[in-house]
CHARMM internal coordinates of N, CA and C (Angstrom, degrees):
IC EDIT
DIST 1 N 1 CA 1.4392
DIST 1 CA 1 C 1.5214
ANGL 1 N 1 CA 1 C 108.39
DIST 1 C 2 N 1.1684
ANGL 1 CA 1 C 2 N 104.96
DIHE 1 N 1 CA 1 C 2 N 148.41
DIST 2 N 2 CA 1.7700
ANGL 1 C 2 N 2 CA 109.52
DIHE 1 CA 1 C 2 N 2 CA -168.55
DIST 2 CA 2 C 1.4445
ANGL 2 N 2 CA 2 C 104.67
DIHE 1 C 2 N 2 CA 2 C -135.75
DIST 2 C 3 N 1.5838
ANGL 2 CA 2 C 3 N 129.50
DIHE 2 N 2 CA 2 C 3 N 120.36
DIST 3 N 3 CA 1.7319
ANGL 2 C 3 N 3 CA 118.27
DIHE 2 CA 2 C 3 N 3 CA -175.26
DIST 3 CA 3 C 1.6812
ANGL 3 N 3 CA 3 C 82.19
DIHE 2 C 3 N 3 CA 3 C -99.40
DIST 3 C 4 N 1.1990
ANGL 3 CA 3 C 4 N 97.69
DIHE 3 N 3 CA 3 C 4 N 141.94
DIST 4 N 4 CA 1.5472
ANGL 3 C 4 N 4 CA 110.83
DIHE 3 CA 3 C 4 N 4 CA 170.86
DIST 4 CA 4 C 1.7212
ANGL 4 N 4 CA 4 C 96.77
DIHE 3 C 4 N 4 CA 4 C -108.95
DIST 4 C 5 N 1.4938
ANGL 4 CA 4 C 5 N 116.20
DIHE 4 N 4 CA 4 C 5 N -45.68
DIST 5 N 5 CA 1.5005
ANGL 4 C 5 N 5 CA 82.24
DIHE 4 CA 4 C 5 N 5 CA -166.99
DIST 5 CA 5 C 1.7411
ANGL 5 N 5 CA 5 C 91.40
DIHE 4 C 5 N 5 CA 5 C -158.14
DIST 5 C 6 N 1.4293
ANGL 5 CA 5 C 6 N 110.23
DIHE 5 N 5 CA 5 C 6 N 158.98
DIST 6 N 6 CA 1.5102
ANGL 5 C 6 N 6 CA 101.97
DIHE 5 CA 5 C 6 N 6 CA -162.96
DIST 6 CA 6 C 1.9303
ANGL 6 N 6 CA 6 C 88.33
DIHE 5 C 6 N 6 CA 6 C -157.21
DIST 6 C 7 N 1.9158
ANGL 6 CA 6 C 7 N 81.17
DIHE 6 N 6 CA 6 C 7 N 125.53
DIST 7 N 7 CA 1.6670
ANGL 6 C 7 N 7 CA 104.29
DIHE 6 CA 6 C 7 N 7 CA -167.77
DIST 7 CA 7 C 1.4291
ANGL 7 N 7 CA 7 C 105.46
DIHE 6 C 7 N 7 CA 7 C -112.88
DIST 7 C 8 N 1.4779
ANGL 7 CA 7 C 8 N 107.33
DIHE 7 N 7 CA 7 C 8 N 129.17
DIST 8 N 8 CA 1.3176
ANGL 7 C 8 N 8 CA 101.05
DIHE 7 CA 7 C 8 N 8 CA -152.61
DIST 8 CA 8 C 2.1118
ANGL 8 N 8 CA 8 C 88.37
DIHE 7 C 8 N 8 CA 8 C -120.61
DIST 8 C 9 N 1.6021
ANGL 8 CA 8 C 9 N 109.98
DIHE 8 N 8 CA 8 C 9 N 100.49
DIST 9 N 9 CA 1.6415
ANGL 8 C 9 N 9 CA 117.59
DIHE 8 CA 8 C 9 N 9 CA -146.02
DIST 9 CA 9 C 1.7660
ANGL 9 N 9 CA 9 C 78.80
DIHE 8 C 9 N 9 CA 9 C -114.10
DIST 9 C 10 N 1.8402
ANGL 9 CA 9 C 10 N 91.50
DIHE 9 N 9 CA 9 C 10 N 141.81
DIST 10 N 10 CA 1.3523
ANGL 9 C 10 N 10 CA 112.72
DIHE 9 CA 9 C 10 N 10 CA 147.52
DIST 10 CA 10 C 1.4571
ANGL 10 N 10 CA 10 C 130.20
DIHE 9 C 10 N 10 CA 10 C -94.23
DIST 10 C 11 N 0.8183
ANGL 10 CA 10 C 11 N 135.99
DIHE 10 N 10 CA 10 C 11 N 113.22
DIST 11 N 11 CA 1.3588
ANGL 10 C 11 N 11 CA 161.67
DIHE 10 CA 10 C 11 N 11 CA 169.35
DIST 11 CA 11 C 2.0005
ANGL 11 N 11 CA 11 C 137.42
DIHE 10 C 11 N 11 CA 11 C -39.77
DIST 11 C 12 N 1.2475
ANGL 11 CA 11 C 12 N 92.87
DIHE 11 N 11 CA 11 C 12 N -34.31
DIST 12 N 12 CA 1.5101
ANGL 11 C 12 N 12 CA 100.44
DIHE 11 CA 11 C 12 N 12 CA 164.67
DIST 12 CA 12 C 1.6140
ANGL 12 N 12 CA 12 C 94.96
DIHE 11 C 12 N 12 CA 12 C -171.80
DIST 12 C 13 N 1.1771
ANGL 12 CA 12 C 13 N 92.02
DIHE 12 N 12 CA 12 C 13 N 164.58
DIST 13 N 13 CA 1.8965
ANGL 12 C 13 N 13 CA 129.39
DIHE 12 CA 12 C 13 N 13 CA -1.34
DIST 13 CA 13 C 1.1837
ANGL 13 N 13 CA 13 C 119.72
DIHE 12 C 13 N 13 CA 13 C -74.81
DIST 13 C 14 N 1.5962
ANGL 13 CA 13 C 14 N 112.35
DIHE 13 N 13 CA 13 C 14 N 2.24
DIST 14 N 14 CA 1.6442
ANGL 13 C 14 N 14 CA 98.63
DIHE 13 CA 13 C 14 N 14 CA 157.33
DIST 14 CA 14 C 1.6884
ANGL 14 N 14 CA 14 C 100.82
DIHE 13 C 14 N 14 CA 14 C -162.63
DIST 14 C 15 N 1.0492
ANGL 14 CA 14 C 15 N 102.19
DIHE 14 N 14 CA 14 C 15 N 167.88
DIST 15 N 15 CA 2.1279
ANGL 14 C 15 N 15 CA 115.70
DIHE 14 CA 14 C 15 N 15 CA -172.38
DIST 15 CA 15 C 1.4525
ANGL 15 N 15 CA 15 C 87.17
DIHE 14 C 15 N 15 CA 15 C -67.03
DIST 15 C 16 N 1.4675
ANGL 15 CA 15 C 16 N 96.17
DIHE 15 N 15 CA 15 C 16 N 128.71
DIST 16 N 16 CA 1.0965
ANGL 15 C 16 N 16 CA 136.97
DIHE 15 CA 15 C 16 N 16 CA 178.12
DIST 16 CA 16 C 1.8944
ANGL 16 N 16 CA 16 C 121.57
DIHE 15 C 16 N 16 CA 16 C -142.61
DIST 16 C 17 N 1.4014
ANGL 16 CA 16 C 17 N 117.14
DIHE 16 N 16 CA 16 C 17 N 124.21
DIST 17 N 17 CA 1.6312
ANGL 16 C 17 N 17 CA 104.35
DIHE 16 CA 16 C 17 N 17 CA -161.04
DIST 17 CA 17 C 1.4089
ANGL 17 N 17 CA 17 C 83.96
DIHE 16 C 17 N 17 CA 17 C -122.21
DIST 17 C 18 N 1.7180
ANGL 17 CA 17 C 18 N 101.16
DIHE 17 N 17 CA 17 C 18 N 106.96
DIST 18 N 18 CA 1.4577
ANGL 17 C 18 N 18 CA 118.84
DIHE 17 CA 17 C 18 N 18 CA 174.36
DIST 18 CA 18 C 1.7492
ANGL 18 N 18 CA 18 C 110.16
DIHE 17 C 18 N 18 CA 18 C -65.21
DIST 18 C 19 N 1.2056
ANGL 18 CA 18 C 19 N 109.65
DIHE 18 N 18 CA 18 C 19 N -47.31
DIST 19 N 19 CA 1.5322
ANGL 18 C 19 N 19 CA 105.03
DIHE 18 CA 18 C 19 N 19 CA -155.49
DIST 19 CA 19 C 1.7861
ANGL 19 N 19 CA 19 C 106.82
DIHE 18 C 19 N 19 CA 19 C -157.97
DIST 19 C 20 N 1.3386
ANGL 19 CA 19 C 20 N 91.35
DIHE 19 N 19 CA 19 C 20 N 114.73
DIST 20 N 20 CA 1.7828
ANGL 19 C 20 N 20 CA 107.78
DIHE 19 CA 19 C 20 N 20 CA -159.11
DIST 20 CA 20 C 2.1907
ANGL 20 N 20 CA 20 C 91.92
DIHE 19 C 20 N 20 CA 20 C -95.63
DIST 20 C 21 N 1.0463
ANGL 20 CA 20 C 21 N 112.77
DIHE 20 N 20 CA 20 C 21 N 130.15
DIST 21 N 21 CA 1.5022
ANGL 20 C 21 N 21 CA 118.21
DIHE 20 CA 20 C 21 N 21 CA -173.91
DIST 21 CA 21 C 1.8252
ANGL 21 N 21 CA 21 C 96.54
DIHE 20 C 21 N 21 CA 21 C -137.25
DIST 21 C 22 N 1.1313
ANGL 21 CA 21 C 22 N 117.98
DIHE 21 N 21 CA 21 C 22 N 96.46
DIST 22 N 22 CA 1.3999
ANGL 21 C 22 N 22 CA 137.28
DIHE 21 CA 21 C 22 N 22 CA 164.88
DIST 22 CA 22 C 1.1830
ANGL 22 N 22 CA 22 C 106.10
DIHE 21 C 22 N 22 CA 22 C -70.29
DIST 22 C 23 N 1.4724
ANGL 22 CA 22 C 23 N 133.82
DIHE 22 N 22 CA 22 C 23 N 141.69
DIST 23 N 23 CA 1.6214
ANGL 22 C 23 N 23 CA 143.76
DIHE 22 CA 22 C 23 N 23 CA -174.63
DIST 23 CA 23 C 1.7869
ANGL 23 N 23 CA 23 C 97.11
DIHE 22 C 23 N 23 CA 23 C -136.44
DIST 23 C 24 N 1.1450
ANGL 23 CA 23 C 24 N 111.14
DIHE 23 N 23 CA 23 C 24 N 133.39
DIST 24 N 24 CA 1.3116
ANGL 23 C 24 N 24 CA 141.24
DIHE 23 CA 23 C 24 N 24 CA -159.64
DIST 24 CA 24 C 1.1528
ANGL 24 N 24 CA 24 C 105.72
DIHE 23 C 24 N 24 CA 24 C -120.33
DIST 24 C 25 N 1.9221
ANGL 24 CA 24 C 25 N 117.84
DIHE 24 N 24 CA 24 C 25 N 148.58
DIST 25 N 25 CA 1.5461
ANGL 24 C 25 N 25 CA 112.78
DIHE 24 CA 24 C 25 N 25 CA -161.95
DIST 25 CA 25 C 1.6158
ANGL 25 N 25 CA 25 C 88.32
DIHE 24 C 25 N 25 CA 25 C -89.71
DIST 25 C 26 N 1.4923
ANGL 25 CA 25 C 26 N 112.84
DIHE 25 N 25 CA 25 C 26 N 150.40
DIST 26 N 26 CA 1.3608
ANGL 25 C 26 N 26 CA 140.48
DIHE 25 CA 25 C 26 N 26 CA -160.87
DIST 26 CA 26 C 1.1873
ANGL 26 N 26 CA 26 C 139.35
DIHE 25 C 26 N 26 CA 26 C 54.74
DIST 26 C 27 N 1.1959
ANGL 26 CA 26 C 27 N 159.54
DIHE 26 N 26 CA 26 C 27 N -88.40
DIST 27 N 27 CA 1.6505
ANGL 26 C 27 N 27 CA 138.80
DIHE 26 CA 26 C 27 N 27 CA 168.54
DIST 27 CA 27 C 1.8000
ANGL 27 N 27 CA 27 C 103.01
DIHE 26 C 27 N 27 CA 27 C -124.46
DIST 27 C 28 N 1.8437
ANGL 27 CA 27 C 28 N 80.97
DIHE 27 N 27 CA 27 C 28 N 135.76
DIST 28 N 28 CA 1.3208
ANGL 27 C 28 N 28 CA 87.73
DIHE 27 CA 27 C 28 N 28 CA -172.88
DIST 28 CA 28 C 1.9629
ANGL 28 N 28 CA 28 C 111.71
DIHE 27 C 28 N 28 CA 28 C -118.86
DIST 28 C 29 N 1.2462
ANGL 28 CA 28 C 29 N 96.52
DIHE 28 N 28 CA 28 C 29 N 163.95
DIST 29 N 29 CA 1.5579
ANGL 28 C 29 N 29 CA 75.77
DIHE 28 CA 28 C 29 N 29 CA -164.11
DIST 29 CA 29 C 1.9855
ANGL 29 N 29 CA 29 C 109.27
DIHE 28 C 29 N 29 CA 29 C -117.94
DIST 29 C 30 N 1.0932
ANGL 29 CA 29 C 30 N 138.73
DIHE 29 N 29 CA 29 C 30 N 170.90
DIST 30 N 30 CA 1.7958
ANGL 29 C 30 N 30 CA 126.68
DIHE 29 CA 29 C 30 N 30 CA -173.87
DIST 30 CA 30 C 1.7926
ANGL 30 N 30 CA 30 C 62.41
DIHE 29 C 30 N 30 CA 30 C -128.25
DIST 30 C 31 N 1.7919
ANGL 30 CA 30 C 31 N 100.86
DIHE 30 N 30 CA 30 C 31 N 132.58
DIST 31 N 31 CA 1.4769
ANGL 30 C 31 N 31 CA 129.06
DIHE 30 CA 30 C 31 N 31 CA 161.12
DIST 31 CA 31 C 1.3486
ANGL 31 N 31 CA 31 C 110.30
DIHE 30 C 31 N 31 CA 31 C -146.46
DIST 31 C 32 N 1.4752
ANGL 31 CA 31 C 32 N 117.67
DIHE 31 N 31 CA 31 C 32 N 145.99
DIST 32 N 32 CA 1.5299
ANGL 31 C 32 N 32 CA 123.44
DIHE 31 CA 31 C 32 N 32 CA -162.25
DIST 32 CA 32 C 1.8300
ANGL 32 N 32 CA 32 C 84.83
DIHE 31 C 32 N 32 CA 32 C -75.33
DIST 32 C 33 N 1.6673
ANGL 32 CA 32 C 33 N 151.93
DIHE 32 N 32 CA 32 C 33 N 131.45
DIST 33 N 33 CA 0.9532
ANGL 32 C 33 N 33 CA 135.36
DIHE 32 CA 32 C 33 N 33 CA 134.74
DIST 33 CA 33 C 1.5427
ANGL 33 N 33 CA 33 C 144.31
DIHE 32 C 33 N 33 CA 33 C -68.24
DIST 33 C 34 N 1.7647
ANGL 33 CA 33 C 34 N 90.74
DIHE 33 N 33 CA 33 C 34 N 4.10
DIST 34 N 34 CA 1.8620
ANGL 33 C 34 N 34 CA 94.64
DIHE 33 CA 33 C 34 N 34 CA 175.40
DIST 34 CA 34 C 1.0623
ANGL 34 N 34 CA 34 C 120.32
DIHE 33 C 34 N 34 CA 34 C -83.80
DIST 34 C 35 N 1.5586
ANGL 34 CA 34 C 35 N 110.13
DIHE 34 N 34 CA 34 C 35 N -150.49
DIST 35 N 35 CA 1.4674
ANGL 34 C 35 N 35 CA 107.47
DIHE 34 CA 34 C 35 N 35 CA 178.30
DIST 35 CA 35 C 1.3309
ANGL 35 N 35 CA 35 C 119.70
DIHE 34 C 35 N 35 CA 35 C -134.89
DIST 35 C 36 N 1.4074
ANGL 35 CA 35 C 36 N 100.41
DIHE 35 N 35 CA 35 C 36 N 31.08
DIST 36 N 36 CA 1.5503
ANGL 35 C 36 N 36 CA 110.24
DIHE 35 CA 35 C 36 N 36 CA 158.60
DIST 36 CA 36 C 1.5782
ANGL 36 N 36 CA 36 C 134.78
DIHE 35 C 36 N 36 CA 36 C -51.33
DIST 36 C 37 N 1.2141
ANGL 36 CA 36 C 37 N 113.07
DIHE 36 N 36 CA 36 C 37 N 148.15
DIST 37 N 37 CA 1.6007
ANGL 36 C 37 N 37 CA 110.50
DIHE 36 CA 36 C 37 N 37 CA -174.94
DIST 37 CA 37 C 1.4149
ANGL 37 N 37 CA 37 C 114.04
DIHE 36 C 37 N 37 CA 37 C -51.06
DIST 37 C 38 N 1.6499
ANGL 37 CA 37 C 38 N 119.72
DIHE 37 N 37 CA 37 C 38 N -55.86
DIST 38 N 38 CA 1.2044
ANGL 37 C 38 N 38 CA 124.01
DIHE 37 CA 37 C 38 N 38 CA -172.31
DIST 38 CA 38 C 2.0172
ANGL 38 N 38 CA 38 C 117.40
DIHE 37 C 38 N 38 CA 38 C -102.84
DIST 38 C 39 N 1.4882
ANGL 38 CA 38 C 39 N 83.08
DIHE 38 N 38 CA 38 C 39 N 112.56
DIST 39 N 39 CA 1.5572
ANGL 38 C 39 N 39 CA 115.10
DIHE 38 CA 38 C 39 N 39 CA -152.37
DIST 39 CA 39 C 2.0766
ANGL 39 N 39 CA 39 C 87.65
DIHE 38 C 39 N 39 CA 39 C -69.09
DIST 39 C 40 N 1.2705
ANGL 39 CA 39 C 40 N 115.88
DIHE 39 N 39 CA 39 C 40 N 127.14
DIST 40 N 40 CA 1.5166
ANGL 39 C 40 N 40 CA 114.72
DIHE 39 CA 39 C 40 N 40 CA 162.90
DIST 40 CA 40 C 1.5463
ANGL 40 N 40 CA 40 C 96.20
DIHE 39 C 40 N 40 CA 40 C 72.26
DIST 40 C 41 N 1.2619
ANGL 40 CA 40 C 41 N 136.19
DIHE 40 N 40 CA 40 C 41 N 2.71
DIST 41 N 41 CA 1.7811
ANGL 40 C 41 N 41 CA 116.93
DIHE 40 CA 40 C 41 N 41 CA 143.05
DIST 41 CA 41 C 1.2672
ANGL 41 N 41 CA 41 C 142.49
DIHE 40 C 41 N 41 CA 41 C -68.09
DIST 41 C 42 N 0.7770
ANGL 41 CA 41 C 42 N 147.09
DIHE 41 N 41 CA 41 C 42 N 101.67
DIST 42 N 42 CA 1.7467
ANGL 41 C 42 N 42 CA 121.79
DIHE 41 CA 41 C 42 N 42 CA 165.15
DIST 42 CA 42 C 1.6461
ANGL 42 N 42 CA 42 C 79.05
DIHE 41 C 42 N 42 CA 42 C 111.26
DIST 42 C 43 N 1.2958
ANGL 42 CA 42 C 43 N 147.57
DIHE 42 N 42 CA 42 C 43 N 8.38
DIST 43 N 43 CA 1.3242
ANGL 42 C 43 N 43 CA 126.60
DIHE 42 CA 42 C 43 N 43 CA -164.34
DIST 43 CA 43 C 1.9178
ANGL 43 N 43 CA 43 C 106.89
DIHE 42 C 43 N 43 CA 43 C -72.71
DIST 43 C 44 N 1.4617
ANGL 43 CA 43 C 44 N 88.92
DIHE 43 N 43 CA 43 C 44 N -36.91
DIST 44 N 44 CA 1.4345
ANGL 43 C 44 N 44 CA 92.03
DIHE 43 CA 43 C 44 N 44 CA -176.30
DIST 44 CA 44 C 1.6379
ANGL 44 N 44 CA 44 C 106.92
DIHE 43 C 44 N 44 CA 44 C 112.82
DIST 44 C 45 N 1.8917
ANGL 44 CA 44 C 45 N 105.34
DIHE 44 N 44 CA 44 C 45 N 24.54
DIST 45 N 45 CA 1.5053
ANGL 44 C 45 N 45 CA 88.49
DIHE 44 CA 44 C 45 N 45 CA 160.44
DIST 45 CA 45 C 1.2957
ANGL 45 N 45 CA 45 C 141.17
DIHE 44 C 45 N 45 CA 45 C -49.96
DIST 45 C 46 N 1.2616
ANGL 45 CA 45 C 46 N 114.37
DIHE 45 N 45 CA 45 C 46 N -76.17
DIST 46 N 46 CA 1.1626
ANGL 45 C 46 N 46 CA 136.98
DIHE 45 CA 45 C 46 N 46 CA -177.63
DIST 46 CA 46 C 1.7430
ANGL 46 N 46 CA 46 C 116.35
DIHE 45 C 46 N 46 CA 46 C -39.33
DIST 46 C 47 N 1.2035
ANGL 46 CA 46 C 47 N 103.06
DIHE 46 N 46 CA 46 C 47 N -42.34
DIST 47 N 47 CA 1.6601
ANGL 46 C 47 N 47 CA 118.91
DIHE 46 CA 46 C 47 N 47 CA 167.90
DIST 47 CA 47 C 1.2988
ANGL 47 N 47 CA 47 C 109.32
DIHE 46 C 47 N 47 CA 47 C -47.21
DIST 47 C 48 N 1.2840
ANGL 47 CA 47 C 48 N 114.34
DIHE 47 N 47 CA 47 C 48 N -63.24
DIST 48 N 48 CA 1.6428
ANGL 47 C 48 N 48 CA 123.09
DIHE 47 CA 47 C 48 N 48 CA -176.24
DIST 48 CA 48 C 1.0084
ANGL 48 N 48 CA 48 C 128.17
DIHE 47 C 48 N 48 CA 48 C -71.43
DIST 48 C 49 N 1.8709
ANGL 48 CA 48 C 49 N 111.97
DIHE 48 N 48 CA 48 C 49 N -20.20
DIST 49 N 49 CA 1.5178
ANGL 48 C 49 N 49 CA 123.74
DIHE 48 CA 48 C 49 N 49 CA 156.17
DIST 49 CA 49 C 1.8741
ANGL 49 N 49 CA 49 C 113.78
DIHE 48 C 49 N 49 CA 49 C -52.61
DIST 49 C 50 N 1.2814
ANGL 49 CA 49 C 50 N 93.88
DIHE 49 N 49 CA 49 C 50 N -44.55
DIST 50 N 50 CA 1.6634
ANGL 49 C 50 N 50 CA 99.32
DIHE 49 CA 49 C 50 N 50 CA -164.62
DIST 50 CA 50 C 1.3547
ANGL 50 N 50 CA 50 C 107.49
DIHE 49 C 50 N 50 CA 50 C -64.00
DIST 50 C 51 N 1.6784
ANGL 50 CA 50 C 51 N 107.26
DIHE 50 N 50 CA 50 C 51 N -46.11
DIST 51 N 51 CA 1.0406
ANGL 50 C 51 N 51 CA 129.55
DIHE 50 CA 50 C 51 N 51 CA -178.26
DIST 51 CA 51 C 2.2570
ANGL 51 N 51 CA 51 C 109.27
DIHE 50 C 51 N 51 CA 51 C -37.78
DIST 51 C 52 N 1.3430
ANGL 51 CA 51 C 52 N 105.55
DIHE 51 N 51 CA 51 C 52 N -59.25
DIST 52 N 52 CA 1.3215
ANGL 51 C 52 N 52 CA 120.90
DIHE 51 CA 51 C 52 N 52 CA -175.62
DIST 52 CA 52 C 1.7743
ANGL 52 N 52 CA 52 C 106.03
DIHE 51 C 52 N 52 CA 52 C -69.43
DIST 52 C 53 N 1.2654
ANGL 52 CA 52 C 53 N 101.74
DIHE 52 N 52 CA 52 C 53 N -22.44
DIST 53 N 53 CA 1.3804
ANGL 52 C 53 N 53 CA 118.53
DIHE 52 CA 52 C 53 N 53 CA -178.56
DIST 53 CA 53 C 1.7206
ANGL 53 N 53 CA 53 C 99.70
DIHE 52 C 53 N 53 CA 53 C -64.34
DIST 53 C 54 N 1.3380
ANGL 53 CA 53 C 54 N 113.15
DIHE 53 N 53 CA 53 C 54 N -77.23
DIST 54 N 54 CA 1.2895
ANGL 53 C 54 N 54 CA 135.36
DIHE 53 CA 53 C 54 N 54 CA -177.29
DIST 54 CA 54 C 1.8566
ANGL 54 N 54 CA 54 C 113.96
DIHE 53 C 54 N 54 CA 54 C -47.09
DIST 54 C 55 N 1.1345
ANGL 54 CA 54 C 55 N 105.61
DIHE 54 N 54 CA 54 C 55 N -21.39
DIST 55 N 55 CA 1.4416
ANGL 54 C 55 N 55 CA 118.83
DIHE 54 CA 54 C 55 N 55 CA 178.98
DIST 55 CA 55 C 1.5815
ANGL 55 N 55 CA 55 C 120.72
DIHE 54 C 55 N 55 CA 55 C -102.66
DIST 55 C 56 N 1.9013
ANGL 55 CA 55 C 56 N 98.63
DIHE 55 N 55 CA 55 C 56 N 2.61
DIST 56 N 56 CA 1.5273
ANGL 55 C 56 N 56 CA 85.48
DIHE 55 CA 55 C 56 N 56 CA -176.56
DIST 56 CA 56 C 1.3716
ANGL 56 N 56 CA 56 C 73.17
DIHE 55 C 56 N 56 CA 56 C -128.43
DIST 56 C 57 N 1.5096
ANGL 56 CA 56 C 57 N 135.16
DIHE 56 N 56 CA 56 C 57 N 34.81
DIST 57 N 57 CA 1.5517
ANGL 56 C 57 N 57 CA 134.47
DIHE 56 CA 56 C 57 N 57 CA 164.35
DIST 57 CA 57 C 1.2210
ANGL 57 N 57 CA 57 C 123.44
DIHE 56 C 57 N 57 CA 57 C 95.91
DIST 57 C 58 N 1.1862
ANGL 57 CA 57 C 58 N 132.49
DIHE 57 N 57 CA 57 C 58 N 30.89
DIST 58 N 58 CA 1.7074
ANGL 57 C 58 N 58 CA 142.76
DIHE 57 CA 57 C 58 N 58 CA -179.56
DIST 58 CA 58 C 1.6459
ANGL 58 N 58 CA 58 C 95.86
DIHE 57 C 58 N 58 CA 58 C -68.50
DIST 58 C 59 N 1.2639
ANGL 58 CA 58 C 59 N 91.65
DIHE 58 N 58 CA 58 C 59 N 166.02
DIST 59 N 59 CA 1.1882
ANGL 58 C 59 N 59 CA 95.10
DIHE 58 CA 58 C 59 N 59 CA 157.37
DIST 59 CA 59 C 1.8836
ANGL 59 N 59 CA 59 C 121.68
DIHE 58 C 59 N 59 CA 59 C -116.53
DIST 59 C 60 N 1.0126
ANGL 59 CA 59 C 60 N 149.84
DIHE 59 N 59 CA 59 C 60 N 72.39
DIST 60 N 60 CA 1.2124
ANGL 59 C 60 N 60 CA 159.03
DIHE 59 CA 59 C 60 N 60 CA -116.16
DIST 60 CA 60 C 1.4684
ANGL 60 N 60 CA 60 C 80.69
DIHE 59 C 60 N 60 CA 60 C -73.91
DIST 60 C 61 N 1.4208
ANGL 60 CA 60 C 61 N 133.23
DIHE 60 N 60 CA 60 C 61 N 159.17
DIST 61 N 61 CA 1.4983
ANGL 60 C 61 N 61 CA 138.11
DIHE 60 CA 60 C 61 N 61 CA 150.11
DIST 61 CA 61 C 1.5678
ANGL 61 N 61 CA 61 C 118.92
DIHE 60 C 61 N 61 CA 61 C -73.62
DIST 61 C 62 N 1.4589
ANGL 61 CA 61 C 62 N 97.84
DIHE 61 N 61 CA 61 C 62 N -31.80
DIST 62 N 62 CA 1.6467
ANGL 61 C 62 N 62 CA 101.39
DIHE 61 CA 61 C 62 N 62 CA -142.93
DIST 62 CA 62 C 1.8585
ANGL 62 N 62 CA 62 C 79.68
DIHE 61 C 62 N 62 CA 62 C -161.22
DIST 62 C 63 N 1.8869
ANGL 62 CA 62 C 63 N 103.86
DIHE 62 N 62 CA 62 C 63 N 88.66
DIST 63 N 63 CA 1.0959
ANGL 62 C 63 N 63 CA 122.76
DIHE 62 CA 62 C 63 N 63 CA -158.54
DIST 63 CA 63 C 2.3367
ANGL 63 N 63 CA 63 C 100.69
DIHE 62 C 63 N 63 CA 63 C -95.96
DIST 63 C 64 N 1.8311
ANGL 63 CA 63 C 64 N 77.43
DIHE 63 N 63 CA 63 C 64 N -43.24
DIST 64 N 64 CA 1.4404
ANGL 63 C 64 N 64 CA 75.28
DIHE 63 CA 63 C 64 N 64 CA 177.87
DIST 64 CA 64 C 1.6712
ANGL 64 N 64 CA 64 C 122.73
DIHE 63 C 64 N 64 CA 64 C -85.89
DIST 64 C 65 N 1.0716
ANGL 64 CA 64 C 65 N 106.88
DIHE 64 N 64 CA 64 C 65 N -7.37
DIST 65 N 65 CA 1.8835
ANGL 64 C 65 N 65 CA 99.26
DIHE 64 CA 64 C 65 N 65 CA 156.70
DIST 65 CA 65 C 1.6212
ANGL 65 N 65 CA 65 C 115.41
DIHE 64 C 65 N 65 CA 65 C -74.47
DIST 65 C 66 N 0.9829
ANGL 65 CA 65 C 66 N 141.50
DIHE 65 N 65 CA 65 C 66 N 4.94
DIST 66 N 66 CA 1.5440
ANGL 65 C 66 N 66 CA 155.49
DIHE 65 CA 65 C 66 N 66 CA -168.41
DIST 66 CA 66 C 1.3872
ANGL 66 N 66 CA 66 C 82.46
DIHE 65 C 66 N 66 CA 66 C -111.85
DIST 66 C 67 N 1.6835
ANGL 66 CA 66 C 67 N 129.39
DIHE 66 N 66 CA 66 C 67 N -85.61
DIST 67 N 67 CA 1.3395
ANGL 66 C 67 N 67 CA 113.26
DIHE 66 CA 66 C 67 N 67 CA -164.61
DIST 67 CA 67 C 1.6973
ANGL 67 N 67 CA 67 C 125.54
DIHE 66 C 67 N 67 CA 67 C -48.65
DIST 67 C 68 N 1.5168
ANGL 67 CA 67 C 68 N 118.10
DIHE 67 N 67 CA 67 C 68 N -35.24
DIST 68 N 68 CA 1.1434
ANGL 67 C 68 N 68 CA 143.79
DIHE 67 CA 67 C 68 N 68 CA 175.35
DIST 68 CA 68 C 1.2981
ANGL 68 N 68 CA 68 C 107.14
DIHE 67 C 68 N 68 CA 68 C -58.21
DIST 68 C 69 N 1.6184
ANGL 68 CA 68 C 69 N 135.25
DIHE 68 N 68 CA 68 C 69 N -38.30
DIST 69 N 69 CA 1.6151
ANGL 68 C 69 N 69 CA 139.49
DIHE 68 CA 68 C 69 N 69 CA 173.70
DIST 69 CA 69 C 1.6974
ANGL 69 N 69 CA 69 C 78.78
DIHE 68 C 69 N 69 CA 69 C -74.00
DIST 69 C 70 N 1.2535
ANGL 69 CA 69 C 70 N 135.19
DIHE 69 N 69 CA 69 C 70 N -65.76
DIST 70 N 70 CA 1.7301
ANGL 69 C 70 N 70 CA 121.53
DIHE 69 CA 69 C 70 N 70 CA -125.60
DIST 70 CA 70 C 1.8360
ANGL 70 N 70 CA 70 C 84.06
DIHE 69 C 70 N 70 CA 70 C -74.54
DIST 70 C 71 N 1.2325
ANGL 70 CA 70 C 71 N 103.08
DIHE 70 N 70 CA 70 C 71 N -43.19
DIST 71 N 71 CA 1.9609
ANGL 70 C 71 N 71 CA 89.87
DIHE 70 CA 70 C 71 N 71 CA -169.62
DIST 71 CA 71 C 1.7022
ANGL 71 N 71 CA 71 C 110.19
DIHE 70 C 71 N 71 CA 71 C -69.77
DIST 71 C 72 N 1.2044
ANGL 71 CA 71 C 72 N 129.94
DIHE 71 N 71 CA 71 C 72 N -16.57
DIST 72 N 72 CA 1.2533
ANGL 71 C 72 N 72 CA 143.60
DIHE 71 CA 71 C 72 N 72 CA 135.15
DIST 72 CA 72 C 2.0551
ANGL 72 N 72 CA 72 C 104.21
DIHE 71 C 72 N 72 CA 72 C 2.10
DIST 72 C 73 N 1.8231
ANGL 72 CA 72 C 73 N 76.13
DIHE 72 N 72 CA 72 C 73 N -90.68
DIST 73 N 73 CA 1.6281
ANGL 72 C 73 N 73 CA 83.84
DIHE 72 CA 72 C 73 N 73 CA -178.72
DIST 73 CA 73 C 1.1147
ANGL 73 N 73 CA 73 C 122.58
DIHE 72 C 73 N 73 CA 73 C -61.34
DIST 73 C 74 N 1.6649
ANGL 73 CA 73 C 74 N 136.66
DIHE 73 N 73 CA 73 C 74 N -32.52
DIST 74 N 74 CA 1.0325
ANGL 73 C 74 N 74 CA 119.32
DIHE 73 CA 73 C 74 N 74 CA -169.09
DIST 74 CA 74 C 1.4880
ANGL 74 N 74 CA 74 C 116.69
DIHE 73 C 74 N 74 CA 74 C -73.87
END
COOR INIT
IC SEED 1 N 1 CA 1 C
IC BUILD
């Protein structure tokens, strides 16, 4: 199985595609691209790990602290 690309859409009151993440053949990397002081914090690894997690069938434990970080960012 190969993810090429993973759209992470708001929903109402209407479709909206917050944040487009393209995956590339061989290793890919999550890096903060702004220009904040603290380089690789707060980027939102771990979120987006779960995220790919949950979409290839996990079972999350603790589903609504995940939604609670993602509306966070928006």
């Amino acid at each position: 199985m190969k993810l090429n690309k993973l759209q992470l859409l708001k929903t109402a009151p209407s479709l909206e595609v917050i944040r487009t993440v393209d995956f590339h053949d061989g290793m890919n990397f999550i890096v903060d691209a702004g220009s904040s002081q603290e380089k690789g914090n707060g980027v939102g690894k771990t979120t987006f790990l779960k995220l790919i997690d949950l979409c290839l069938g996990a079972k999350e434990k603790n589903t609504s602290i995940l939604i609670m970080k993602l509306n966070q960012k928006m």
